[in-house]
C-alpha positions as CSV (number, residue, x, y, z in Angstrom):
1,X,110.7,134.6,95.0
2,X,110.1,133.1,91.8
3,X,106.5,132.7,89.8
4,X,107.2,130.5,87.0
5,X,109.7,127.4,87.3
6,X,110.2,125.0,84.6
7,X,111.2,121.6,85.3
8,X,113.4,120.3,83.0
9,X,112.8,116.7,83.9
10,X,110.1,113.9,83.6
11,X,108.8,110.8,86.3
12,X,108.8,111.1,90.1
13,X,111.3,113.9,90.8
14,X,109.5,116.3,88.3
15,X,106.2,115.3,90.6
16,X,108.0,115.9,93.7
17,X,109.5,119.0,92.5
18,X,105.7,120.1,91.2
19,X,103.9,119.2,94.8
20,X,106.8,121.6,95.9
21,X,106.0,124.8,93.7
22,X,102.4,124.1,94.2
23,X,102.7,124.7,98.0
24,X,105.1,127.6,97.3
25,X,102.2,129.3,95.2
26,X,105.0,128.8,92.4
27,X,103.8,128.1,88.8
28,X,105.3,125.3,86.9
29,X,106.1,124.1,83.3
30,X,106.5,120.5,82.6
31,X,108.4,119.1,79.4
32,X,107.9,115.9,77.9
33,X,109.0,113.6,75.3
34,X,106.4,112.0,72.9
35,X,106.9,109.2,75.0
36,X,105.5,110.6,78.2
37,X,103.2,112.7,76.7
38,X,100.1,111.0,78.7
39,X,102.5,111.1,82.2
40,X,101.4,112.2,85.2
41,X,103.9,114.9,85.6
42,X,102.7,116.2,82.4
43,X,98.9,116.5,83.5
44,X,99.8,118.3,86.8
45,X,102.1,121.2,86.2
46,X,100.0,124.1,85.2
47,X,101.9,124.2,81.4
48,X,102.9,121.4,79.2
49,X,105.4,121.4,76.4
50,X,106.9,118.7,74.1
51,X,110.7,118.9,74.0
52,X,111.4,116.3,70.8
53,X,111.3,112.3,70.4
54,X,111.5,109.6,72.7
55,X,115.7,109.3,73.0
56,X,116.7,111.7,75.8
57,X,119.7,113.5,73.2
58,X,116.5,114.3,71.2
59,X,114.3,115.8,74.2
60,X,115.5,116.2,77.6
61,X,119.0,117.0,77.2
62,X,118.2,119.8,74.3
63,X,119.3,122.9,76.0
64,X,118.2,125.2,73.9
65,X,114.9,124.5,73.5
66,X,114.8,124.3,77.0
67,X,116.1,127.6,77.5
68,X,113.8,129.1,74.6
69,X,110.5,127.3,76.3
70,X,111.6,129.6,79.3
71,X,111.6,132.5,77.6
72,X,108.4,131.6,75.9
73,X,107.1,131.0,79.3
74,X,108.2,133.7,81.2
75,X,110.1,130.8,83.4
76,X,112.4,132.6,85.6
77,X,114.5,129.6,87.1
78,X,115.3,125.7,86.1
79,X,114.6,122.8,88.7
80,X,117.0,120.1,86.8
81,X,115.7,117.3,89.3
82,X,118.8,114.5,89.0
83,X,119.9,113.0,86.1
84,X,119.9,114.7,82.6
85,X,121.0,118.2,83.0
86,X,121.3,118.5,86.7
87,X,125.1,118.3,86.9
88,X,125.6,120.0,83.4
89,X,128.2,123.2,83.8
90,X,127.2,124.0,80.1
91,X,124.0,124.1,80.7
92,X,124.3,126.2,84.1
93,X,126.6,128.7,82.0
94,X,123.7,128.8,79.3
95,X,120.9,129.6,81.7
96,X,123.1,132.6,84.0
97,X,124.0,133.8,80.3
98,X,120.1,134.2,79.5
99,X,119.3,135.7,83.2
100,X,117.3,132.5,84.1
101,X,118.3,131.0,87.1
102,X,119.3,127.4,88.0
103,X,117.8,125.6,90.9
104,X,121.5,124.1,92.0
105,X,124.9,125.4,92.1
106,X,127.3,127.7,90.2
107,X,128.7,126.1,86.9
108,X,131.9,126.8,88.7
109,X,131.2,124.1,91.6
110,X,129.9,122.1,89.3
111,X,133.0,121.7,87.0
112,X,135.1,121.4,90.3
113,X,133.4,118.4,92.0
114,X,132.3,116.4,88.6
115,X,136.3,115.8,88.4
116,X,137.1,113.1,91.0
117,X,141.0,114.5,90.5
118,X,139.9,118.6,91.0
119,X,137.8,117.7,93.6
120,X,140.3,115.6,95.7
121,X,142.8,118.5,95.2
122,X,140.8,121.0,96.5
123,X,139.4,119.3,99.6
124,X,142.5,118.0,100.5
125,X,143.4,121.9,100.9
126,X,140.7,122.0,104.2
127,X,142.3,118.7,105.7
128,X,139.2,116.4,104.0
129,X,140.6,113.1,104.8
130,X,141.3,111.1,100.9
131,X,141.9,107.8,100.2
132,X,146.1,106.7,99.6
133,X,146.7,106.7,95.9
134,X,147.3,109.2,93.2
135,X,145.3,112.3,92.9
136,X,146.2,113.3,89.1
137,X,145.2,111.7,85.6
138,X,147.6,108.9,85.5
139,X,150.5,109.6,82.2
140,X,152.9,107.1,82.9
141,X,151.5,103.8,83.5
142,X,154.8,102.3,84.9
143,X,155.2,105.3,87.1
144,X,151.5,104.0,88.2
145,X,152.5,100.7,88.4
146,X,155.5,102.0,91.0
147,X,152.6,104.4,93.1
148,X,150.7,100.8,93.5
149,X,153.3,98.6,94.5
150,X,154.6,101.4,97.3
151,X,150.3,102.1,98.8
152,X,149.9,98.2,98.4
153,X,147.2,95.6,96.9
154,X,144.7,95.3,95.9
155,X,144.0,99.3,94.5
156,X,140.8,100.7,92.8
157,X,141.6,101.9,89.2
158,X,139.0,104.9,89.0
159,X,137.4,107.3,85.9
160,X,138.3,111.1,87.1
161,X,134.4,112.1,85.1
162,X,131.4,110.4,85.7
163,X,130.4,107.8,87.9
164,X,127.8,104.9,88.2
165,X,130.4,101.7,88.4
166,X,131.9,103.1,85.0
167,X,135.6,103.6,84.1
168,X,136.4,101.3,87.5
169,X,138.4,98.2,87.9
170,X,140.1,96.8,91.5
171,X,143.2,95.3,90.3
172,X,144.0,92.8,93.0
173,X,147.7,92.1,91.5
174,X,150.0,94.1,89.7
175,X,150.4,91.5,86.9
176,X,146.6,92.7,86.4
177,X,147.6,96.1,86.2
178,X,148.5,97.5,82.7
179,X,145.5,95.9,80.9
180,X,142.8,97.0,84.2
181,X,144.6,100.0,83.2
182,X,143.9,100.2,80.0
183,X,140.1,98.8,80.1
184,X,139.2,101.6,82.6
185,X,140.9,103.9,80.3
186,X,138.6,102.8,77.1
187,X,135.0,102.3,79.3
188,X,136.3,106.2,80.6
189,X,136.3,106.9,77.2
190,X,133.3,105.4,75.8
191,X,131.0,106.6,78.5
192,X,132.3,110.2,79.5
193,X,134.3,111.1,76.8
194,X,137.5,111.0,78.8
195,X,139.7,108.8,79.4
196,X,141.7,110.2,82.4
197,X,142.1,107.8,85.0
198,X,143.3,107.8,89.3
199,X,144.4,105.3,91.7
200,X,143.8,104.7,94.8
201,X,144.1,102.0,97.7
202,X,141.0,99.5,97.8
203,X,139.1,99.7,101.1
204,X,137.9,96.4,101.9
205,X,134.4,95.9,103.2
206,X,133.9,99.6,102.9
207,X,130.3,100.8,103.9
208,X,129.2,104.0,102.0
209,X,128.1,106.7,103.8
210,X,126.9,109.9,102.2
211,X,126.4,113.5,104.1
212,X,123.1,116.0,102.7
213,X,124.5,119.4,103.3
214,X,122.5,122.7,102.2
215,X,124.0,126.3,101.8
216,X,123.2,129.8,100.3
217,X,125.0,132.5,98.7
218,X,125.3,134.6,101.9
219,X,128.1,132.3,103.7
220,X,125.9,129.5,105.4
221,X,126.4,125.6,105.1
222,X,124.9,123.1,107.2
223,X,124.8,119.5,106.9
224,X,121.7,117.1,107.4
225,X,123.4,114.3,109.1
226,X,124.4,110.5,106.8
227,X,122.3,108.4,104.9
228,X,123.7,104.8,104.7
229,X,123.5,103.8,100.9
230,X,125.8,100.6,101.3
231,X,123.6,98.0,99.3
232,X,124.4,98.4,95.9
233,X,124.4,96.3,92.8
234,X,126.8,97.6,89.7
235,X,127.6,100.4,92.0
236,X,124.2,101.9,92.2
237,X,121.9,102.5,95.3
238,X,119.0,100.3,95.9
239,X,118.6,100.8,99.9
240,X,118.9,103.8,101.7
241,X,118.1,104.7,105.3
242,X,119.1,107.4,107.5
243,X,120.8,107.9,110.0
244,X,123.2,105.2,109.4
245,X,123.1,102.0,112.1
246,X,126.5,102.5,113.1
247,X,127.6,106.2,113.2
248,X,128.5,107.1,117.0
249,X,127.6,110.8,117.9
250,X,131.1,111.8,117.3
251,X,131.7,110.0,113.9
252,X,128.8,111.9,112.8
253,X,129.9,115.0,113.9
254,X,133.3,114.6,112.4
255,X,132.0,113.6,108.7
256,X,129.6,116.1,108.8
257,X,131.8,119.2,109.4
258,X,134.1,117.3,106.5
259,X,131.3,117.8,104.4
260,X,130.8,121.6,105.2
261,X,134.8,121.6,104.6
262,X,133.9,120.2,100.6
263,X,130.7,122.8,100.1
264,X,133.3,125.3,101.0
265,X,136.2,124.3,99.3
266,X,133.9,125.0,96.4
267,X,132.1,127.9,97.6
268,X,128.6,125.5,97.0
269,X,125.4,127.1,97.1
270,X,122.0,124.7,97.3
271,X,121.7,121.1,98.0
272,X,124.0,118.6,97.6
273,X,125.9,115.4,98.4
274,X,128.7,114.3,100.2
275,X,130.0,110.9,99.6
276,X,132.2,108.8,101.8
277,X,133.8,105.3,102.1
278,X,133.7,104.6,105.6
279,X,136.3,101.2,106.5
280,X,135.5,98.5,109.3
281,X,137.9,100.1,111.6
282,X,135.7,103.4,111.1
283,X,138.2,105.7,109.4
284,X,136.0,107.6,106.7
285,X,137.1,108.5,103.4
286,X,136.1,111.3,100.2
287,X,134.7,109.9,97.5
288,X,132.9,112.9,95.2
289,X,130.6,115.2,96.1
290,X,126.6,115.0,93.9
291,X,126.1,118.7,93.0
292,X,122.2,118.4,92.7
293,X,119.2,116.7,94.6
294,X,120.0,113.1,95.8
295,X,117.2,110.0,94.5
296,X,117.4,109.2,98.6
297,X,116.5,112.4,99.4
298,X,113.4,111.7,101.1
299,X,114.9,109.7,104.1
300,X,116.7,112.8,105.2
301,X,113.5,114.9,104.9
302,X,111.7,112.3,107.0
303,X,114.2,112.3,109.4
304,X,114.4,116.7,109.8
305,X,111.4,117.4,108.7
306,X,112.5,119.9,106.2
307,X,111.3,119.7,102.6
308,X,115.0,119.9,100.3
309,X,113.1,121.3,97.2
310,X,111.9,124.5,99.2
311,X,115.4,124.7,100.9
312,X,116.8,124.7,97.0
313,X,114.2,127.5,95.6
314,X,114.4,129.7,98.5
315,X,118.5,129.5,98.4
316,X,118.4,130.1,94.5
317,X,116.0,132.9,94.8
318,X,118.8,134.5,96.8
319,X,117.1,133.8,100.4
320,X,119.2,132.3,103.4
321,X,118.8,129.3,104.8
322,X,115.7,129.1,106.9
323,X,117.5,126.8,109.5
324,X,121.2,126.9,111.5
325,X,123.1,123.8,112.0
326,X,121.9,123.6,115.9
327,X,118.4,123.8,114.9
328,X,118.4,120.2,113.7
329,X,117.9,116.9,115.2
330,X,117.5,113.4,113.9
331,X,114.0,112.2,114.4
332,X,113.4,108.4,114.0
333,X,114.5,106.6,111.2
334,X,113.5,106.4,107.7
335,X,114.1,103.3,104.9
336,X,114.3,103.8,100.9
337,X,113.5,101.1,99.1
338,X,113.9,101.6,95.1
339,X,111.8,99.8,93.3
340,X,112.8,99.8,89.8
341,X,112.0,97.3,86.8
342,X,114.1,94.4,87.0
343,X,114.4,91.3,87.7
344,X,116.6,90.3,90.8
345,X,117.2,86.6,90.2
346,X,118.4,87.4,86.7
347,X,121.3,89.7,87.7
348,X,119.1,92.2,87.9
349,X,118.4,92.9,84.3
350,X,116.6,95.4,83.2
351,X,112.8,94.4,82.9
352,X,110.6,96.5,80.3
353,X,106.8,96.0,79.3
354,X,103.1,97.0,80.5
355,X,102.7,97.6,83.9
356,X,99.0,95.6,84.3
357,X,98.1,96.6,87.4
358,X,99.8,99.1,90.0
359,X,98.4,99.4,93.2
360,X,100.9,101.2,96.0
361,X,101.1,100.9,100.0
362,X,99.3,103.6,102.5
363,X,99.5,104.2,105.9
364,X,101.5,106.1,109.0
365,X,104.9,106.4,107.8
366,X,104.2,105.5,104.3
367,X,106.0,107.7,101.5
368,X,105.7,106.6,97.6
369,X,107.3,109.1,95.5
370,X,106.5,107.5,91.8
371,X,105.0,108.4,88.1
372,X,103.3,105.1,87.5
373,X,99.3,103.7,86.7
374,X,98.1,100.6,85.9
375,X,98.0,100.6,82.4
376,X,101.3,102.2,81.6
377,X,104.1,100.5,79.5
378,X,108.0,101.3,80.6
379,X,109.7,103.5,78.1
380,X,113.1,101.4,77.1
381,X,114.5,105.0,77.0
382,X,115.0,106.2,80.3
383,X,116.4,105.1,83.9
384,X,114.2,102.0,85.3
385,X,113.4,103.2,88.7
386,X,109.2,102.8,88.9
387,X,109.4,104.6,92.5
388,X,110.7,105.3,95.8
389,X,108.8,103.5,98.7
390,X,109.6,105.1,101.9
391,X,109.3,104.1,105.8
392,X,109.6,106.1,108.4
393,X,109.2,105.4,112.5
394,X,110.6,106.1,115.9
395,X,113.2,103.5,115.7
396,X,115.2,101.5,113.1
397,X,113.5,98.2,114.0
398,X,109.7,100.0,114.0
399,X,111.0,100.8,110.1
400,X,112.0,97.5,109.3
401,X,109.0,96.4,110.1
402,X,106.4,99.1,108.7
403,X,108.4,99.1,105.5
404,X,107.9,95.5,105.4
405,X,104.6,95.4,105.4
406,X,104.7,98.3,102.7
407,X,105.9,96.0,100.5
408,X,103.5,93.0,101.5
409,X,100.9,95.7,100.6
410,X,102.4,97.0,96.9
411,X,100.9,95.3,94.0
412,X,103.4,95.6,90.4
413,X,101.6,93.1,88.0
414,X,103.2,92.5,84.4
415,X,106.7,92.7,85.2
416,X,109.3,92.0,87.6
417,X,110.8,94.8,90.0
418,X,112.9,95.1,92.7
419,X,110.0,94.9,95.5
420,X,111.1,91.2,96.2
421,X,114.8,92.2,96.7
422,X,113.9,94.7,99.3
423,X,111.4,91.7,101.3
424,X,115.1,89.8,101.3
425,X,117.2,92.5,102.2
426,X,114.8,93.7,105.1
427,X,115.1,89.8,106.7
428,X,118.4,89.1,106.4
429,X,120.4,88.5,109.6
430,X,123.3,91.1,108.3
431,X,120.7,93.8,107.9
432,X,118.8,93.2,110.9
433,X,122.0,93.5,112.7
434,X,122.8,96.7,110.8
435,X,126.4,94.6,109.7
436,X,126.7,94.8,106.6
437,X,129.3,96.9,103.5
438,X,129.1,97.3,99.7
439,X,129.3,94.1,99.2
440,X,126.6,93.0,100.7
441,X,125.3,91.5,97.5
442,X,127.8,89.6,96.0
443,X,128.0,88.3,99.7
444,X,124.6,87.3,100.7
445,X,122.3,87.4,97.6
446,X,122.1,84.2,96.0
447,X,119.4,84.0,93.3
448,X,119.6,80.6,92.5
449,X,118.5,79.7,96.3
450,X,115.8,82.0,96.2
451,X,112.0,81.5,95.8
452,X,110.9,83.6,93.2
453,X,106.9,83.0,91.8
454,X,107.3,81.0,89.4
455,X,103.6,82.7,87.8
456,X,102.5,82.0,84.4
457,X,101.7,84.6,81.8
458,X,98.1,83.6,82.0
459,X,98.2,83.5,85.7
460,X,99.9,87.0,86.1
461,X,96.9,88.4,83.7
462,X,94.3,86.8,85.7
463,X,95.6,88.3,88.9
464,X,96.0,91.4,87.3
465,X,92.3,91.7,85.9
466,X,90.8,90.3,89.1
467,X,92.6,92.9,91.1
468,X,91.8,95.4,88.6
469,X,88.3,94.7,89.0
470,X,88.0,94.3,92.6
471,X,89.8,98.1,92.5
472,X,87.5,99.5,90.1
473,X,84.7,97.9,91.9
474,X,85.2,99.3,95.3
475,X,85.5,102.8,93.8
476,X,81.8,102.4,93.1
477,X,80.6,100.8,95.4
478,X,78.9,102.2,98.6
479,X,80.6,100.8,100.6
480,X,84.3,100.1,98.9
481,X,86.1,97.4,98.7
482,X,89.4,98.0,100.2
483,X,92.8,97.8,98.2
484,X,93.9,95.1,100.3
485,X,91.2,93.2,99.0
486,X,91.6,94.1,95.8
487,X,95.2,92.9,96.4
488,X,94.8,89.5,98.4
489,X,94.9,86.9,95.7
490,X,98.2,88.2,94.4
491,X,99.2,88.3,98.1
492,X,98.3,84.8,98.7
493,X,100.4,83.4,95.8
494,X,103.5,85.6,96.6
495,X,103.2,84.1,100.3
496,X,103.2,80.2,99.4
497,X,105.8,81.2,96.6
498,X,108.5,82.6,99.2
C-alpha cells in the first residue's frame, strides 16, 4: 500500500479524496494555485505546495511540476480527482514513465474510451448495444448526408473527443444538415482540438442512465448498479439519484453486465463510468464510458456502502477488489443535488462574488461534500460547483423529502446558486412521479413563472451579518444558539418569496 499520495486537484473532491487517505493511514500532498492558497483542502493534507497562477494552464494542468513535486515528496501515486488531468493519457504515460502510479486506469483505456468513435468500435465487438448512425469521423459530408436520410430524422451530430454539450447539434431536417455539420465541426475544433465528427439517430425523450463499475488488474469487474442523471441543463448533471425510479430488476441486470462488457473491451482497471441513453420504450443505448471518479459518486456509495476512493487506491496499489458482484445490494435511495454558483432564472449563468455567509444542512442522511466558508469569494477560474448536498433513506419518497428539508436548512448568502432549482425540481409532479427524460428542463422549467427573492443588496447583507452573528454567537455561548436559528430570518423571507 501506498504512504504518500499527492492529489493533483483542488475543492471538494481533493477533500473527499484527503478524508479517504487519512483513514487509510495514507499521507497526502495538496497543490494549490495562488488563488486557493487559504482553501480548505490546502490546510488539511499533511503537505502543501503552490503549483503556479490562478489560470488552470498555469497550475493544475502543469504536469511536470506535478510529477517533480512527487519526486520531491517522495509521493508514490496521483489521485487526479475529475476534471483537469484525470482523463489525461499523457499525463498517465508521464507518471508510469517516472514509476509513480496513477490512481485510475491505463493510458491505454484512457485513449480508447475518450474517442466516442474507438470506443463504439470496440464495444460493439462484445455485443454492447449502440445507437443507429455512423461509427467513424465523418469525410464525406454527402455520403453523411445519404447515412441520415436511410437511419431517419431528426439525428444527433456528435464530437468523437470531449464532451460537456460541445461539438453537438440535432439536426431535425436534412436541409439543416451541411451547415449543423459544419458548426459541430468548428466548436469540435475550438474546444478539443479536433474536429472529427459521428452521427447517429436522435432518441427522443431519452433518460440518461449511467452504470459505476469497479475492477483490478487481476481479471475482476463488477458494476455498482445505475445512477439516474437525466436533469440536465447544457448537457451537464445537476440531479442525481440512484437507483434509477424506473429500472425493473432485469433492465438492471442487463445494463450492468453491458457495462462489465465496455470495462473489458478495454481491459479497465479502477473506477469508472458507464453512460447510457435509455428510450421510453426501454431499449438502452452506449454513450461513452468516464475513465475516472464520477462528481455523483456519492449516491452510489450511499446506496452500497463502499467508499469508491479506497476501492481506487487499493486496486492501484495492485490489490483485488475487496467485494464480488453477489456481495452487493442496493440499500435505500440516495439524491444529489449540485449546488453550484448560478443563477437559475437567468439561464443559469454563471454567478461569481463573496460568499457572505455559508451555513450547510446536518442530520440522518445528510452528506455535504464541499470546499466553501463564509467569507470566501468564487475564483472566476475554475468549474462553479460550491458542493454536493446528498440525501439518503429507506425509500425514494423518505429522500425526497429529507433532501428537501436539506435545502430548507442550507444558507448561501451573497450570490445565487442552484439550491432553489433543486426545491423546484424535488416538487414537481414529473419528478415526484419519477417521469421525467433529458429534457426535463426545457420542458417544465420556466423562469419567468417562477418566484425568485427578489432581495436587495442591503437586505442580503443584513441577513448575512445577522446570521453571521447569531452563528458566531451561539459558538460562545453556554448554551448555543442553534444554526437553525442563526438561519430563520433568511428562512422566513425565502418562504413568503416562493
Amino acid at each position: 500500500m501506498f504512504n504518500k499520495i499527492l492529489i493533483a486537484n483542488r475543492g471538494e473532491i481533493a477533500i473527499r479524496v484527503i478524508r479517504t487517505c487519512k483513514e487509510m493511514g495514507i499521507s497526502t500532498v495538496a497543490i494549490y494555485s495562488e488563488a486557493d492558497r487559504v482553501a480548505r483542502h490546502v490546510r488539511m493534507a499533511d503537505e502543501a505546495y503552490c503549483v503556479g497562477p490562478a489560470p488552470s494552464n498555469q497550475s493544475y494542468l502543469k504536469m511536470e511540476t506535478i510529477i517533480d513535486l512527487c519526486k520531491q515528496t517522495g509521493a508514490q501515486a496521483v489521485h487526479p480527482g475529475y476534471g483537469f488531468l484525470s482523463e489525461n493519457a499523457t499525463f498517465a504515460r508521464r507518471l508510469r514513465e517516472e514509476g509513480i502510479a496513477l490512481i485510475g486506469p491505463s493510458p491505454e483505456a484512457m485513449d480508447m474510451m475518450g474517442s466516442k468513435i474507438a470506443s463504439k468500435q470496440a464495444v460493439e465487438k462484445y455485443g454492447v448495444p449502440l445507437v443507429p448512425g455512423i461509427n467513424e469521423a465523418i469525410v464525406d459530408a454527402q455520403a453523411a448526408l445519404d447515412v441520415a436520410r436511410s437511419i431517419g430524422f431528426p439525428v444527433l451530430v456528435k464530437a468523437s473527443a470531449g464532451g460537456g454539450g460541445k461539438g453537438m447539434r440535432v439536426v431535425e431536417s436534412e436541409n439543416e444538415f451541411l451547415s449543423s455539420l459544419q458548426m459541430a465541426q468548428s466548436e469540435a475544433r475550438s474546444a478539443f482540438g479536433d474536429d472529427a465528427v459521428f452521427i447517429e439517430k436522435y432518441v427522443g425523450r431519452p433518460r440518461h442512465i449511467e452504470i459505476q463499475i469497479m475492477a483490478d488488474s487481476h481479471g475482476h469487474v463488477c458494476h455498482l448498479f445505475e445512477r439516474e442523471c437525466s436533469i440536465q441543463r447544457r448537457h451537464q448533471k445537476l440531479v442525481e439519484e440512484a437507483p434509477s425510479a424506473v429500472l425493473t430488476p432485469e433492465l438492471r441486470e442487463q445494463m450492468g453486465q453491458a457495462a462489465v462488457n465496455v470495462a473489458k473491451a478495454c481491459n479497465y482497471s479502477g473506477a469508472g463510468t458507464v453512460e447510457f441513453l435509455l428510450s421510453d420504450n426501454k431499449d438502452f443505448y452506449f454513450l461513452e464510458m468516464n475513465t475516472r471518479l464520477q462528481v455523483e459518486h456519492p449516491v452510489t456509495e450511499m446506496i452500497t456502502g463502499l467508499d469508491l476512493v479506497k476501492e481506487q487506491i487499493r486496486v492501484a496499489a495492485g490489490e483485488k477488489l475487496s467485494f464480488s458482484q453477489e456481495d452487493l445490494r442496493i440499500h435505500g435511495h440516495a439524491i444529489e443535488l449540485r449546488v453550484c454558483a448560478e443563477d437559475p432564472y437567468q439561464q443559469f449563468l454563471p454567478n461569481v462574488g463573496q460568499v457572505l455567509t455559508y451555513l450547510t444542512p446536518q442530520g440522518p442522511g445528510i452528506r455535504v461534500d464541499d470546499c466553501m466558508e463564509s467569507g470566501m469569494e468564487i475564483p472566476i477560474y475554475y468549474d462553479n460547483m460550491l458542493a454536493k448536498l446528498i440525501a439518503w433513506a429507506p425509500t425514494r419518497e423518505e429522500a425526497i423529502q429529507r433532501l428537501r428539508r436539506a435545502i430548507e436548512e442550507y444558507v448561501v448568502v451573497g450570490i445565487e446558486t442552484t439550491l432553489s432549482f433543486g426545491e423546484f425540481v424535488l416538487t414537481h409532479e414529473a419528478f415526484l412521479k419519477g417521469d421525467f427524460d433529458t429534457h426535463f428542463i426545457a420542458q417544465y422549467f420556466k423562469p419567468e413563472e417562477g418566484q425568485k427573492p427578489n432581495l436587495s443588496e442591503q437586505e442580503l447583507v443584513g441577513l448575512a451579518a445577522g446570521a453571521a452573528l447569531l452563528y458566531d454567537q451561539g459558538k460562545k455561548a453556554s448554551k448555543p444558539v442553534s444554526a437553525s436559528s442563526s438561519q430563520s430570518a433568511w428562512q422566513q423571507n425565502r418562504r413568503q418569496l416562493r
